[in-house]
C-alpha positions in Angstrom: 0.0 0.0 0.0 1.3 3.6 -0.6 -0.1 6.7 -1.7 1.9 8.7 -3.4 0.3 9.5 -6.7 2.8 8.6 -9.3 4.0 5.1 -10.7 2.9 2.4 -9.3 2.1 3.8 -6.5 -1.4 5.2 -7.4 -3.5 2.3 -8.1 -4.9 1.8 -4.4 -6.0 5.4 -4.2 -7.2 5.1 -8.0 -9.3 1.8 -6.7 -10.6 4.0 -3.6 -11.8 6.4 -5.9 -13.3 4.7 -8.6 -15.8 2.4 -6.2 -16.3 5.3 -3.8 -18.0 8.3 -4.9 -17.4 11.4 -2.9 -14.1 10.1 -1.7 -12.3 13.7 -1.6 -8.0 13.2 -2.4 -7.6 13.8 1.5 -9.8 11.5 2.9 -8.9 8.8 0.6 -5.2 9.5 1.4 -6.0 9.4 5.1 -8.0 6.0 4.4 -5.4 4.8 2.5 -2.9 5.4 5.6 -5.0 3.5 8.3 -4.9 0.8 5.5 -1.1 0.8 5.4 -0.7 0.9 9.4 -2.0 -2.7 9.5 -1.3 -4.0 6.7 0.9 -6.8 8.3 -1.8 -7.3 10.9 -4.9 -8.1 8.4 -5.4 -11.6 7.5 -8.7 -11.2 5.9 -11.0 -8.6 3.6 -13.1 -8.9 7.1 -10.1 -7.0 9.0 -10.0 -4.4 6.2 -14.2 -3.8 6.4 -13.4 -3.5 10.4 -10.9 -1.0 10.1 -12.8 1.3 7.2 -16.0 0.0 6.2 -17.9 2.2 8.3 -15.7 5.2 6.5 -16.8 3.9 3.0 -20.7 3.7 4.1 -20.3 7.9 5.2 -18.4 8.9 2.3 -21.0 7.1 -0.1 -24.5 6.8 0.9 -25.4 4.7 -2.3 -22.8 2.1 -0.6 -24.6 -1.0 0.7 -23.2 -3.4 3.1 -22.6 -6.5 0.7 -20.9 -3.6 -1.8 -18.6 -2.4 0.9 -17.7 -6.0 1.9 -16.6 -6.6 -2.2 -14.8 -3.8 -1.6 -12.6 -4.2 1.1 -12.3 -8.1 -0.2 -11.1 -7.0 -3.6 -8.6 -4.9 -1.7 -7.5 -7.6 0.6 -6.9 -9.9 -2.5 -5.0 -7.2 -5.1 -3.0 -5.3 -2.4 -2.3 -7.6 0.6 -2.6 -11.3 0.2 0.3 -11.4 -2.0 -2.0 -13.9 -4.3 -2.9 -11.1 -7.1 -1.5 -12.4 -10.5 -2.1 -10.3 -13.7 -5.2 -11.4 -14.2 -6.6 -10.0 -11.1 -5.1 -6.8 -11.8 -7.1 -7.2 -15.3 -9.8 -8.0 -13.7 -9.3 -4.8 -11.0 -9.4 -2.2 -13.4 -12.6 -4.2 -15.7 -14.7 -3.9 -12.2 -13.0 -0.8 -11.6 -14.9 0.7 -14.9 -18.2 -1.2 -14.5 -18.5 0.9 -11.1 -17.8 4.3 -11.7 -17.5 4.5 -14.7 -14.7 7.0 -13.9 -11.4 5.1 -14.2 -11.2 5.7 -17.4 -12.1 9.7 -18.2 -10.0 10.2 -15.2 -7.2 8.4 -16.8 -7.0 5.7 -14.7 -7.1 2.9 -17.5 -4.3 0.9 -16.1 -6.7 -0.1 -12.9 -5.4 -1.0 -10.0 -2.0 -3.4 -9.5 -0.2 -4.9 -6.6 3.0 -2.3 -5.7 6.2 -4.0 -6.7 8.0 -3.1 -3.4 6.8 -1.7 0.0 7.3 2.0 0.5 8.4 4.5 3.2 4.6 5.9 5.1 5.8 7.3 8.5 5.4 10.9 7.5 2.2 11.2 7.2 1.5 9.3 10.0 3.7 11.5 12.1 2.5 14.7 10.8 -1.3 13.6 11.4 -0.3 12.4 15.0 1.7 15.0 16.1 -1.6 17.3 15.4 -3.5 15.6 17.9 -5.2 13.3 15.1 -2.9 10.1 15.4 -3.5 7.2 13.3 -5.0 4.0 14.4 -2.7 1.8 16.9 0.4 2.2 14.8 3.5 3.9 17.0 7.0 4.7 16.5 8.0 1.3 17.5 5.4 -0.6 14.9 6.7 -3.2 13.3 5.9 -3.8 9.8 4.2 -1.0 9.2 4.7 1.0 5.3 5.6 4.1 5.4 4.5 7.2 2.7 7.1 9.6 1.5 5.1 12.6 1.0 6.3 16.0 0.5 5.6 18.9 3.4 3.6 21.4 1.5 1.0 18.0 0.9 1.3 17.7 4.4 0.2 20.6 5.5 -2.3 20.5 3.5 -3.8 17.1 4.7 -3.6 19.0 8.2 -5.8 22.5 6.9 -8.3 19.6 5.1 -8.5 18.0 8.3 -9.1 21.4 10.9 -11.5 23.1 8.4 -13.6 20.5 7.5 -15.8 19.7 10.9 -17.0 16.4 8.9 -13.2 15.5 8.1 -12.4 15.9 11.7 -15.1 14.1 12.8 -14.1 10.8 11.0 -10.9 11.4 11.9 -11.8 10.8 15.8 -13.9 7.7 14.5 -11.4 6.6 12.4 -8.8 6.5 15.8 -11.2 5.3 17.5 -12.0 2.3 15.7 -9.2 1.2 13.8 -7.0 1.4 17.0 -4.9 -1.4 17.2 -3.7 -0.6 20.9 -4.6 -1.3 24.5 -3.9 1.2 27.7 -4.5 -0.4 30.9 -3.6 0.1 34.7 -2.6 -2.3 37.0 -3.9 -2.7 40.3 -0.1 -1.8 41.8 -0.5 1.5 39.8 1.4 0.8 36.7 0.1 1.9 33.4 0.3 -0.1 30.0 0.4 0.9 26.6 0.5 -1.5 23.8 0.1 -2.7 20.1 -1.2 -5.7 19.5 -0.6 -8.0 16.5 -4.1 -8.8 14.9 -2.3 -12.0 12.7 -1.2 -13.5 15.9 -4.7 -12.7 17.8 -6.6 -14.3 14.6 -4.1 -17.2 14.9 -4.6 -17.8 18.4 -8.3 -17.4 18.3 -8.4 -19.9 15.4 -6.5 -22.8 16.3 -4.3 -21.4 19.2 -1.0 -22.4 17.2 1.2 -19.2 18.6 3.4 -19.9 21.6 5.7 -16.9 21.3 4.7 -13.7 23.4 5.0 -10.4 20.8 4.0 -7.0 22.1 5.1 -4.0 20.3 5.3 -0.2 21.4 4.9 -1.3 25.2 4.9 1.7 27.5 5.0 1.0 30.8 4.8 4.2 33.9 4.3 4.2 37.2 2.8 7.1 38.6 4.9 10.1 36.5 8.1 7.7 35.9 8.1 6.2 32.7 9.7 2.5 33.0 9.4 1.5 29.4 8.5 3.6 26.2 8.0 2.3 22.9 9.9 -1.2 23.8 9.3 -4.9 21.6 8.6 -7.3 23.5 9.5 -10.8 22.7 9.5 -14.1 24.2 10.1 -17.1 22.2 8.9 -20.9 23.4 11.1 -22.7 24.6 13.8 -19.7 25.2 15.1 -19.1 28.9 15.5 -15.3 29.7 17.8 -14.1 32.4 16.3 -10.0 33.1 19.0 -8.2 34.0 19.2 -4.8 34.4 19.8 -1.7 37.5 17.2 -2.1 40.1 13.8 0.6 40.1 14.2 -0.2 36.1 11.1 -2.3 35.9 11.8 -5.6 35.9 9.8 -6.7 38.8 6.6 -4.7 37.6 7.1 -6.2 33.8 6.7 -9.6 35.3 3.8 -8.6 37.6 1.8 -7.3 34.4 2.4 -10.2 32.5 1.5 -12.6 35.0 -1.9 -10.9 35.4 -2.5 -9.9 31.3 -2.0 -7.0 31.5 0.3 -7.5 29.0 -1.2 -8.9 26.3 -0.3 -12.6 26.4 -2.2 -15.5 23.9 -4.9 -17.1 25.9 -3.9 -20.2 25.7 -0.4 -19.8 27.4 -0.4 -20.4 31.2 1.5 -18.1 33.1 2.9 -18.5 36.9 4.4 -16.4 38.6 6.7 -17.2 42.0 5.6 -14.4 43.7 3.6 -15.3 47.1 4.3 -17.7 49.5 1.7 -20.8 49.8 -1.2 -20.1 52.4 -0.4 -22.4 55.7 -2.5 -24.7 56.1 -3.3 -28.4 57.2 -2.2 -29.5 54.0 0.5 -31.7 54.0 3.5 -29.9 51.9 3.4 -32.8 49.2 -0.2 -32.9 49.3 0.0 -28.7 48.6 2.1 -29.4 45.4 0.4 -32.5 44.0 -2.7 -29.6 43.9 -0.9 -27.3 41.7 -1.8 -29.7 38.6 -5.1 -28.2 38.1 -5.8 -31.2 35.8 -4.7 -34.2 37.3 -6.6 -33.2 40.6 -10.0 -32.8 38.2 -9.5 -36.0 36.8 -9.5 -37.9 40.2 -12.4 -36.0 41.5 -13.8 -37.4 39.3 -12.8 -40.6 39.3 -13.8 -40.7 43.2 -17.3 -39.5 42.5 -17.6 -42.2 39.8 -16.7 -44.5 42.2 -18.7 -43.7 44.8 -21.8 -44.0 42.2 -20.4 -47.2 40.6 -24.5 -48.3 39.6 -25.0 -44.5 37.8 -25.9 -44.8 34.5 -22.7 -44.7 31.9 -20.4 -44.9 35.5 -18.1 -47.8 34.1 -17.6 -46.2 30.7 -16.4 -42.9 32.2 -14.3 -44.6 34.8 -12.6 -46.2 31.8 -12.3 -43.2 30.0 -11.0 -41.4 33.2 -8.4 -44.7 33.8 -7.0 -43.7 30.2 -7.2 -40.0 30.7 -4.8 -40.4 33.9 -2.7 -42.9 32.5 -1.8 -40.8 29.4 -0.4 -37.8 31.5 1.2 -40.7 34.0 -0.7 -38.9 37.1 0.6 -42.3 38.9 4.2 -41.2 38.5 3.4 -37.4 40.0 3.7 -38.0 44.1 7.7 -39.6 43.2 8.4 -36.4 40.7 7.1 -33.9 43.6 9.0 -35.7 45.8 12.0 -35.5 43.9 11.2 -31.5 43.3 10.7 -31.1 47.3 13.9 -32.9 47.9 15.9 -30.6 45.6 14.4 -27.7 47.2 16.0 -28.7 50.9 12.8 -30.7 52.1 13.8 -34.1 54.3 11.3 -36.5 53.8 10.5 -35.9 57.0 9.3 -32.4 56.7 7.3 -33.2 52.8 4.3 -34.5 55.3 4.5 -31.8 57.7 1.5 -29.5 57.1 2.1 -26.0 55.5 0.7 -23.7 58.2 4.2 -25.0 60.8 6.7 -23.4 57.7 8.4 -20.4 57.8 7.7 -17.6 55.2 10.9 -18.8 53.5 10.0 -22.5 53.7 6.3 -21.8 52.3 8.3 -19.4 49.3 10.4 -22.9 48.4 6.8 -24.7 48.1 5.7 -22.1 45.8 8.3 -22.6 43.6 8.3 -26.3 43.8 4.3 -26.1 42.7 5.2 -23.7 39.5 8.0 -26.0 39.0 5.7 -29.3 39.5 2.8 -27.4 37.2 4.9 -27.0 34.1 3.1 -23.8 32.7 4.1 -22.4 28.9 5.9 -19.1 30.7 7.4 -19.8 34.1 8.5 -16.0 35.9 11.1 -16.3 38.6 12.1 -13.0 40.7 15.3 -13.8 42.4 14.4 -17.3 43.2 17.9 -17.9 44.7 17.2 -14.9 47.8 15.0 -18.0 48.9 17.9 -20.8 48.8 20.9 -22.1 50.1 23.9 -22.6 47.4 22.5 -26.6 47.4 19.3 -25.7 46.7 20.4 -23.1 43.7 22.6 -25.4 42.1 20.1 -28.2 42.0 17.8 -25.6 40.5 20.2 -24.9 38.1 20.6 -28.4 36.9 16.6 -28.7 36.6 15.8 -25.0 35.0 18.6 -26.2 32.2 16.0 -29.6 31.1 12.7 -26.6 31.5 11.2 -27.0 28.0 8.7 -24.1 28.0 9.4 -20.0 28.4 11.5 -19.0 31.4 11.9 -15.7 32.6 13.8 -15.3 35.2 15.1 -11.7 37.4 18.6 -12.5 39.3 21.1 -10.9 40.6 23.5 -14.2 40.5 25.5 -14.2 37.7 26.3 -17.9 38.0 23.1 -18.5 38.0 22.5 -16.5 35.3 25.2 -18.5 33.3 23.9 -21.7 34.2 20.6 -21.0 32.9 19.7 -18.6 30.3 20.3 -18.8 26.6 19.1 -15.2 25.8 19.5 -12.2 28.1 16.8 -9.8 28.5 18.1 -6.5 29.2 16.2 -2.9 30.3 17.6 0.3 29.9 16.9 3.8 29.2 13.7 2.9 28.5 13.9 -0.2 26.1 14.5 -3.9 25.8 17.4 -5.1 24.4 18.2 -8.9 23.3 21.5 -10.9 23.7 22.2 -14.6 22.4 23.9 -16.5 25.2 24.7 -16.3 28.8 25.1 -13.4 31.3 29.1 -13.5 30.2 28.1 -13.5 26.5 25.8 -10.5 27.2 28.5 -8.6 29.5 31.4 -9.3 26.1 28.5 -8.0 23.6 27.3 -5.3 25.4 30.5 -3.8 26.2 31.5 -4.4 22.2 28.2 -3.1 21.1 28.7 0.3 23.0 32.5 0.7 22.1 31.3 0.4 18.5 28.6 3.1 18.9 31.0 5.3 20.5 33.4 5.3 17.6 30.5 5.6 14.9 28.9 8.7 17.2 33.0 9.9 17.5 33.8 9.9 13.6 30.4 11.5 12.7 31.0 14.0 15.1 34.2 14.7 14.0 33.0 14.7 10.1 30.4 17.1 11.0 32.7 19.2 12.7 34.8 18.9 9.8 31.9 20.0 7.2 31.0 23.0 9.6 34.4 24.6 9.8 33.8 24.7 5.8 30.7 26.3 6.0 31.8 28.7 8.3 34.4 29.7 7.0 33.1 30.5 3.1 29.5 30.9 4.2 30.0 34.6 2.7 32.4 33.8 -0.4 30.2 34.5 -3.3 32.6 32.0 -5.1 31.9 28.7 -3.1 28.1 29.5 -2.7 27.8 26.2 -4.2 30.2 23.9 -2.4 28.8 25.9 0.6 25.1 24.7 -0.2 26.7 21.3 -1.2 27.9 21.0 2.5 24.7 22.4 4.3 22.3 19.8 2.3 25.1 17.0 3.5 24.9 17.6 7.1 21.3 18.0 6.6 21.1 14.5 5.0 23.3 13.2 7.4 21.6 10.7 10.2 21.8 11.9 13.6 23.6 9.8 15.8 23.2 9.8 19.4 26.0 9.1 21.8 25.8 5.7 23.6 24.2 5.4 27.0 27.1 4.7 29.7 25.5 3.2 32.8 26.5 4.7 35.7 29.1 3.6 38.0 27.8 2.8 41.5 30.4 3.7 44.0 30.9 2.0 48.0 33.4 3.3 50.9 33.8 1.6 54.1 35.8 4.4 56.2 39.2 2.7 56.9 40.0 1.3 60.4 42.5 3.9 61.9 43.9 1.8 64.2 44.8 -1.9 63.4 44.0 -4.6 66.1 46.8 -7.0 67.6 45.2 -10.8 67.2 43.8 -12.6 68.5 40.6 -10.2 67.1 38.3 -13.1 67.6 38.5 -16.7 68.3 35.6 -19.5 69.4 37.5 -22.5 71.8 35.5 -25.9 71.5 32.2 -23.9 71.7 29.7 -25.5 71.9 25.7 -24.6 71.4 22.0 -25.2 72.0 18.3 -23.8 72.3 17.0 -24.0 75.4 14.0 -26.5 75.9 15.4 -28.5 72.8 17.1 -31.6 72.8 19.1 -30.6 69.5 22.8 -29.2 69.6 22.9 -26.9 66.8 27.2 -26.4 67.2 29.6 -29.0 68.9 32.6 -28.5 69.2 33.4 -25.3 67.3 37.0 -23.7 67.1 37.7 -21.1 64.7 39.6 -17.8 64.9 38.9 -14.2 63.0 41.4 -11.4 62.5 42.0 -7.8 61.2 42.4 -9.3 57.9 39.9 -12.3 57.5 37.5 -12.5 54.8 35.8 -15.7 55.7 32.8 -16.7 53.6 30.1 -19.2 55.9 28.1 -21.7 53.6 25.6 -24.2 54.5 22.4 -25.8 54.0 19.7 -23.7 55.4 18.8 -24.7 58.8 22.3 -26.2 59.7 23.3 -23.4 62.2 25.0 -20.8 59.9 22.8 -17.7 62.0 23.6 -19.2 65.2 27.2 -19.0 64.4 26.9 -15.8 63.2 24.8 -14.8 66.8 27.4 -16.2 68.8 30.2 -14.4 66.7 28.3 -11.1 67.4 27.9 -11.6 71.4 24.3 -11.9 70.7 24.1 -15.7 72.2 26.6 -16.8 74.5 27.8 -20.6 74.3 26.6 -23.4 76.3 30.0 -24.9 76.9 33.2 -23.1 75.5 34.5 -20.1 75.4 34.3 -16.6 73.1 37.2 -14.5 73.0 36.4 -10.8 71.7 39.0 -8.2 71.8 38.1 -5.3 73.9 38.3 -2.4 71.2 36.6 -4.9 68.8 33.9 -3.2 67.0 31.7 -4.9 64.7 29.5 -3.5 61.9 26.6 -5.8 61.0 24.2 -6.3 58.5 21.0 -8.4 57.5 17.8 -8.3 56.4 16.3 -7.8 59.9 18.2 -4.6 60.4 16.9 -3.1 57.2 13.2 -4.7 58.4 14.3 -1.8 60.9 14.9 1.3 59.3 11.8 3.8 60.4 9.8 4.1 57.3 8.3 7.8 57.8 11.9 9.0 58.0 14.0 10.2 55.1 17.6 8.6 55.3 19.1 12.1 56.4 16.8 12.4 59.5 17.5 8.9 60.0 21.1 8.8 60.4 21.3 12.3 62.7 18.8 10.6 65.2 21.0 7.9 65.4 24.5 9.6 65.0 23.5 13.2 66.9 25.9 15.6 67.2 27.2 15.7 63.7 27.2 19.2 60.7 23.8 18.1 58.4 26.9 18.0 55.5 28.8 15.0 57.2 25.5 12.8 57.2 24.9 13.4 53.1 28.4 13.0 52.7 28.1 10.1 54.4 25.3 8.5 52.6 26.7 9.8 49.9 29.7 7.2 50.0 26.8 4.5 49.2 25.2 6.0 46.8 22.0 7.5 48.9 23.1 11.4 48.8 21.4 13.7 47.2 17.7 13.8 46.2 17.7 10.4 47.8 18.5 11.6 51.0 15.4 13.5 51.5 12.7 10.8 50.1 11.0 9.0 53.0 12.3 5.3 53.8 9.0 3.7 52.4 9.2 5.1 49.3 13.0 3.8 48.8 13.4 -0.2 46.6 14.7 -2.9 48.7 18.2 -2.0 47.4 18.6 1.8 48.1 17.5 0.4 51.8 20.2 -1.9 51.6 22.6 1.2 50.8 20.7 3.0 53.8 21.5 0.4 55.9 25.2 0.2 54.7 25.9 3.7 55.7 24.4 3.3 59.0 27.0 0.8 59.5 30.0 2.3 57.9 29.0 5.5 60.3 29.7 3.9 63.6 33.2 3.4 62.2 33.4 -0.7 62.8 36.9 -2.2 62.7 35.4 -5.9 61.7 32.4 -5.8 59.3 29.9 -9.4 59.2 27.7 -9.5 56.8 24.3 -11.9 56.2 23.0 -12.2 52.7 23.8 -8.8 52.0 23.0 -9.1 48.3 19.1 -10.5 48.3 17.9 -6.6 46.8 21.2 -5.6 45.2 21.4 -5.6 41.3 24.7 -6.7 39.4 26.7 -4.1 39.6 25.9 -3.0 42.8 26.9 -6.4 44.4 30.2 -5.5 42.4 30.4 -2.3 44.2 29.9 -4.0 47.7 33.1 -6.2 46.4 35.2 -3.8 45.9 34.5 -2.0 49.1 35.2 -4.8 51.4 38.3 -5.4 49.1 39.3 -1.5 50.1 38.6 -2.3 53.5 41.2 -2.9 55.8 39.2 -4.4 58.9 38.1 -7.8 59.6 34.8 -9.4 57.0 32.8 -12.3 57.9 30.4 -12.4 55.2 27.1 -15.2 55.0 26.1 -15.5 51.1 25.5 -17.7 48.3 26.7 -15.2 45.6 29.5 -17.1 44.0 30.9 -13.9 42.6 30.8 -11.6 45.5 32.5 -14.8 47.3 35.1 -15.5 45.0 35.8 -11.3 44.6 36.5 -11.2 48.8 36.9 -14.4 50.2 40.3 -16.2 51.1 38.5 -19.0 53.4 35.8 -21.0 53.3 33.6 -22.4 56.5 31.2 -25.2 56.0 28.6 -25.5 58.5 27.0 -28.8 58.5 25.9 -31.3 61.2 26.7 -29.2 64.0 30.8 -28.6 62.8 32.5 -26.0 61.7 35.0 -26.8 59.1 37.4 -25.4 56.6 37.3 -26.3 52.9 40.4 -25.8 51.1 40.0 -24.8 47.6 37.1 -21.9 48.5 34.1 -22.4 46.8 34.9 -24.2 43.7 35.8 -27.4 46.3 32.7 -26.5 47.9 30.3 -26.4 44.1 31.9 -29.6 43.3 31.3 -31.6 47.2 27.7 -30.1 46.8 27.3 -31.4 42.7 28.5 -34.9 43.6 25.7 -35.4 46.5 23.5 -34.1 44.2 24.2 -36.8 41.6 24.5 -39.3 44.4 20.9 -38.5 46.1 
């Protein structure tokens, strides 16, 4: 479709204007356009009536609705199908005739033809959208959509058609109305969406539901004022794994949310889970709470018990066989051993997969979610940071399983091993947009960073050649004898693409303040300590000897549940041991961090009020300057605690504790709400810092950045694996292969 008016370009507007009488050059132009914005969307003559029949029926009273239909199916089979062969095109211009009767005195004896080539249509569409018109669903981000090359003066005048013509106008606002191929929504969290959606693929679905790759194109996404995503493509194939990467506050979280409730427009035959709330407790037994998740195997023996219970109901035996084969075929005998198996993977003992749900923890009932979506096998599975929930066991044999998942993953992380272990494509969200990168989060780190050195140099040598071409102009703007070579140059910059320079993210920056003065050892030691609850019969640590000083960086793994908090409790001064003995040094001063002391932060504070009720004393400047050193001065400083992410709490809390100037830093999961390169960040600060770290995590990158020993808390020791935690991936891969 085009409609410029010369070669073989004209014969769609001829065609308009030939069956249509009253069809005015601007109107059919403007029809013509809404044609051309989905053009790759219609898959019918029934898509073309919906889009402009009613247009047709006000432009020609004498139209009827079977005439209108012939129309737009005449225009579906020359112009769109790809099907028209010369005949048709013979046969166009014959009908064309018979009509009107006008094709020929208006010199249109050629008739209509298929175009040869699709052409450029985007000006017109801008110039009528940017007048408050717009046209139909089509966008900036479009795909597929022709564009018109029209000339400005024709522009303008398709404008001063449009604003002195009341009737014009008025099908204008029809025309948008109807033929919009978009969808705004708001989600209940208070995001609003804006998207395009793809008619074939809706016609497709609708028909036989044979799509199982997600499209959306020209998403918008805000929250509130803040726009999170603007005119992005959206594109998840089947089968693909995603890892979502990109700074935290960017969207990712929200993105999944509205795809996991349609607001994003997802086929309707794709089921969606999202990981996102942890399972009610109940009396449910946790297997029993899993086995439920497949909607379909629970149905089928429902039923199966009702039949049974009614065995003299008419038809009873045939159904029960019919139920007997239905069961069979999607082996619903073989589903309490694979939820076992699942359970076990996750950290469950046999013990606890009978235990009901309501006696779990919050993080224990997170774990059964996931083993449900897991056990459910949907068509698009959503993780957000599933590994904040696990131990380094539990992640790795979650790796191993996500790598056999044979439907759409997408998946938000922070770990970058993970990442590596899992994805095939990276998902990435910046400045607005969506980019896509083959391969794993290493891959994605090597192409990004070539990607942007490459745009740099293209945006550098531009710059430089339009420098270049400048200084010309300048310099003989006025020299009557190179008016020529002068206008030469203009037109050439004129013509000459605009490049923009590459977006750099930011560099996130982290200061511990050094320790002054150094500590003689011993800092810290534990002698044969040894610990338990009162009122329980189980000793959590036996035994326990282990020493700490000024320059430690000691990484503590374990299964959850093995004592790893205990130890850190007792290292703190928090508990005190039931036998043994802990040696502190009397100047020892230790800055600590977890997830409980960020739980704490006053949430009706701002971070600057904050930190001077809890450090008095101090010039307004050293608290910002202070905050400042994690990345929480500035405007940040004065927005009130709730409104902060998870993260800029973390940083929050991180200045709290850099402020009482510790001399031996221990850390629990500090990375659970950090992105990528914030977690880097955090590395290199307790690389700078020259106290004492004792650092809880499962972020095989932050612990191979700091750590020069490994503790391995398991059955009640405390012991020391050599090799850090390689030795420790491999000891945890071979009991995974031997369970």
């Amino acid at each position: 479709l085009a409609s410029r008016m010369e070669d073989s370009d004209a014969p769609i507007l001829q065609f308009l204007q030939s069956r249509v009488a009253n069809l005015d050059e601007d109107f059919s132009q403007y029809l013509h356009s809404l044609l051309a914005d989905g053009v790759d969307d219609f898959v019918s003559g029934a898509d073309i009536e919906a889009a402009i029949g009613d247009f047709l029926h006000e432009a020609d009273a004498n139209q009827t609705p079977e005439s209108v239909r012939d129309i737009c199916e005449a225009i579906y089979t020359r112009f769109c199908s790809g099907a028209a062969s010369a005949d048709s095109a013979a046969d166009a211009a014959a009908d064309s005739g018979a009509s009107a009767g006008s094709a020929t005195a208006n010199g249109d004896a050629a008739g209509p033809e298929r175009l040869r080539a699709p052409v450029q249509l985007g000006e017109l569409h801008s110039a009528v959208a940017d007048s408050g018109g717009g046209l139909g669903g089509g966008g900036s981000n479009g795909g597929g959509i022709w564009m018109q090359r029209k000339s400005e003066n024709k522009l303008i005048n398709v404008e001063a058609s449009l604003a002195s013509d009341p009737k014009a106008a008025k099908r204008l606002m029809k025309a948008n109305n109807a033929s919009s191929n978009s969808l705004t929504s708001q989600d209940e969290c208070g995001a609003s969406v804006s998207q395009q959606l793809n008619r074939k693929d809706a016609a497709l679905d609708g028909e036989s539901g044979r799509v199982r790759d997600i499209r959306v194109e020209g998403l918008d996404i805000a929250f509130g004022s803040r726009q999170l995503l603007e005119g992005a493509n959206l594109t998840l194939a089947s089968g693909r794994r995603y890892g979502f990467v990109g700074r935290n506050g960017l969207g990712k979280t929200t993105l999944l949310k509205l795809l996991s409730t349609r607001q994003i427009s997802v086929p309707s035959h794709i089921r969606v889970l999202h990981v996102e709330q942890e399972v009610a407790g109940d009396d449910t037994p946790a297997v029993e709470s899993v086995l439920q998740a497949d909607e379909q195997r629970a149905r089928l023996l429902a039923e199966e018990a009702r039949c049974r219970a009614e065995p003299d109901a008419p038809g009873a035996a045939d159904r029960l066989a019919a139920l007997f084969a239905e069961l069979a075929a999607i082996e619903a005998d073989k589903a309490p051993s694979r939820v076992a198996s699942i359970l076990h993977g996750l950290g469950f003992t046999p013990a606890m997969q009978t235990v009901p749900t309501k006696q779990f923890s919050g993080g224990w009932r997170m774990r059964l979610a996931l083993a449900r979506a897991l056990f459910a096998k949907p068509d698009l599975l959503l993780l957000d940071e599933p590994s904040n929930m696990l131990d380094m066991k539990a992640i790795i044999w979650l790796e191993n399983y996500l790598q056999r998942w044979p439907n759409t993953l997408l998946v938000v992380s922070h770990d970058t091993a993970f990442l590596n272990a899992v994805s095939t494509d990276i998902l990435f969200i910046s400045n607005r947009r969506l980019e896509y990168y083959k391969g794993d989060y290493d891959t994605f780190v090597r192409s990004r960073e070539e990607k942007l050195l490459n745009q740099q140099r293209e945006y550098d040598a531009q710059m430089a050649e339009r420098e270049h071409i400048q200084k010309f102009i300048d310099r003989f703007r006025y020299n009557a004898n190179r008016a020529s070579q002068v206008q030469s140059r203009i037109k050439m910059l004129e013509a000459m693409p605009k490049l923009e320079a590459p977006v750099h993210d930011s560099e996130v920056t982290m200061k511990f303040p050094p320790v002054e003065d150094k500590l003689s050892p011993p800092i810290l030691q534990l002698d044969e300590v040894v610990f338990g609850y009162p009122g329980s019969d189980r000793t959590v640590l036996k035994g326990v000897c282990a020493c700490a000083g000024s320059d430690s960086r000691i990484c503590v793994v374990g299964e959850n549940g093995q004592g790893k908090s205990t130890l850190l409790k007792i290292i703190l001064g928090d508990l005190s041991p039931s036998k043994g003995v802990r040696h502190a040094h009397r100047s020892l001063r230790i800055g600590y961090f977890s997830q409980h002391f960020v739980d704490q932060l006053d949430l009706n504070s701002t971070p600057l009020e904050f930190m001077a009720r809890t450090f008095p004393g101090q010039p307004q400047e050293a608290y910002r300057q202070q905050l400042g050193q994690f990345g929480a001065g500035g405007d940040l400083a004065l927005r009130q605690i709730r409104l902060l992410s998870g993260g800029q709490k973390c940083r929050i809390a991180f200045a709290l504790i850099a402020a009482g100037r510790p001399n031996f830093l221990v850390l629990d999961e500090p990375t659970n709400h950090l992105d990528v390169q914030t977690i880097k960040a955090l590395g290199d600060a307790l690389n700078s810092f020259n106290g004492g770290v004792v650092l809880v995590s499962h972020d095989e990158r932050l612990i191979k950045m700091i750590c020069t020993e490994l503790w391995l808390v398991s059955d009640g020791l405390v012991r020391t694996i050599e090799g850090g935690i390689d030795a420790y991936r491999r000891l945890v891969e071979k009991e995974l292969e031997l369970a």
